[in-house]
N, C-alpha and C positions, 0 to 999 in steps of 0.2 A: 504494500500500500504506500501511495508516494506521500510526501511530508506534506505535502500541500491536504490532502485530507484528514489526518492527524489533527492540521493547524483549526479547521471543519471544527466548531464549538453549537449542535442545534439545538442545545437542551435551556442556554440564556439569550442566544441570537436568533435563535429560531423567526422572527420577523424579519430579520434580511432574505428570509432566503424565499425564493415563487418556485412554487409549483409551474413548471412550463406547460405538463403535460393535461393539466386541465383546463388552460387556457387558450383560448378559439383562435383563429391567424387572425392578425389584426394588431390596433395600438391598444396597449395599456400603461395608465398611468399610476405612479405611486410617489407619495411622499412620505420622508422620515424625516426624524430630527434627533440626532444624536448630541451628548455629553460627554466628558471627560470619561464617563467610565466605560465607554466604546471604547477605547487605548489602553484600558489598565490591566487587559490582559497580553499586551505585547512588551515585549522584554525589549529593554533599550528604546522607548517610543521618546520621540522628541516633542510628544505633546501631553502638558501636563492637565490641560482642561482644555472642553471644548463646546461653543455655542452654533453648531453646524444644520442647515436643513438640507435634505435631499431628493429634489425634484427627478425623478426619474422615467424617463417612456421607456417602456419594453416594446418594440414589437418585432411581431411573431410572424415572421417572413412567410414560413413553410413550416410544416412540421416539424425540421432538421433544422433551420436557421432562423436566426434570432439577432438583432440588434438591439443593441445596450446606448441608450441618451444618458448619462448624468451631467446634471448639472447641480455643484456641491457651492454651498455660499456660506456665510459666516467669519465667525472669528476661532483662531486656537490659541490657547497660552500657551508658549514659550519658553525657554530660558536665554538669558540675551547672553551671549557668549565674552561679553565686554565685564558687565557687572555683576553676573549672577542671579540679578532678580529677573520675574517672570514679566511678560509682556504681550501683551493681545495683536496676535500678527493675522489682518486680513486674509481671506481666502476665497477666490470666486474659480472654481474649476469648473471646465466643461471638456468632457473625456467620451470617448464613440469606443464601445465594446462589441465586436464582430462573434458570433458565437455559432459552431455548427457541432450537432451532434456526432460520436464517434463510439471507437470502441475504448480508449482510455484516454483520461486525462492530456491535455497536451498544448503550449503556449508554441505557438506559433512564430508571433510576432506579439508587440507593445500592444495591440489592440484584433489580435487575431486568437481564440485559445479552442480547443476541441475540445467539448464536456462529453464525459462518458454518457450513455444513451439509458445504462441504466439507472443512473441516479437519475431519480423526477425533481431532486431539489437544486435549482441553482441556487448556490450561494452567492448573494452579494459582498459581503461583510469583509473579506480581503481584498478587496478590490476598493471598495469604498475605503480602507485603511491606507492602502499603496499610493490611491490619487492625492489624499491627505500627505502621508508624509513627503512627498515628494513634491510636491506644490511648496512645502516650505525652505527660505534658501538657504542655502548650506552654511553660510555667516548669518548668523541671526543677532543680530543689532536694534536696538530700541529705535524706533522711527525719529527722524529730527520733529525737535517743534519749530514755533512762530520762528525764534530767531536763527535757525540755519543750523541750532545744537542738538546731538544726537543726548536723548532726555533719560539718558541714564540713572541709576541708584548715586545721587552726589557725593554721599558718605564713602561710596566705594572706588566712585572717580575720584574723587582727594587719598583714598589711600593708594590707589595705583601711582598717583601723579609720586608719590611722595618716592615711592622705587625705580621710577624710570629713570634709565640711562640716558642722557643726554647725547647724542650721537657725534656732535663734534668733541667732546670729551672724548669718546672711545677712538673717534677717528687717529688723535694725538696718538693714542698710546696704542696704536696699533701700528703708527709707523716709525716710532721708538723701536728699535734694534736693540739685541745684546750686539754688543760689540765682537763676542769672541766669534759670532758666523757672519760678520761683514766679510772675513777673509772669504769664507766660502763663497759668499756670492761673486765673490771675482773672478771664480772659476769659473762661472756658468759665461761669462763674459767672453 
């Protein structure tokens, strides 16, 4: 059984997941709205809360094919990589999931995957996870306010400030020589 089914939770997410096989060819819509405790079973999630809604069309091409519309809006909290404190970092996703049925599991492509024909449940719930964390950018920084400043924790911008290296300080004393391998480099000359 691959890990992707493992990772499969239907006993508390059981509402992410559609029945395809009851459902007529055609569009359907669905809405969710998930929270921070969508995330708190992923190990290493870079979102500590979350105010998210999920507009979703399914439709149901053919019997075998199926496209996936999400479109995910909201906000997640954060951690700013600067200061340490948390921060509510926007989020407007719009993601097109290509689905045809098969004999086992199988990603394709970014927006292409083969669900096995026996499961009648698609899960949505790692998919709505992946578009999330991946929508947020890899430097996470507190947004600037009015005046042009990125509005960091102050207490902790003053103690960083207080360690920083000053760069032309270091410049000096990094073209400070010992003396005993000036000879050496005359060699290379």
């Amino acid at each position: 059984m691959s890990d992707f089914f493992k990772r499969m939770n239907y006993n508390q997410k059981h509402k992410f997941t559609i029945n395809y096989t009851a459902l007529p060819v055609g569009e359907h819509r669905y809405e969710y709205h998930i929270d921070g405790s969508f995330f708190a079973d992923y190990d290493y999630s870079s979102v500590n809360d979350a105010d998210l809604s999920i507009h979703l069309i399914f439709k149901k091409e053919s019997e075998r094919l199926f496209e996936l519309q999400f479109h995910i809006t909201g906000t997640v909290m954060v951690q700013c990589d600067r200061c340490l404190s948390n921060y509510a970092q926007k989020v407007n996703i719009k993601e097109l999931l290509f689905v045809k049925l098969g004999e086992e599991y199988l990603e394709e492509s970014d927006d292409k995957i083969t669900w096995p024909e026996n499961k009648p449940l698609f899960d949505l719930e790692p998919h709505i996870h992946d578009y999330v964390e991946l929508s947020i950018p890899y430097h996470k920084v507190h947004p600037k306010n009015a005046k042009g400043e990125y509005a960091c924790d102050p207490e902790m911008v003053e103690k960083l400030n207080q360690y920083l290296i000053d760069n032309k300080e270091k410049d000096k004393s990094n073209n400070e020589t010992d003396p005993r391998w000036d000879q050496l480099k005359d060699l290379l000359n």
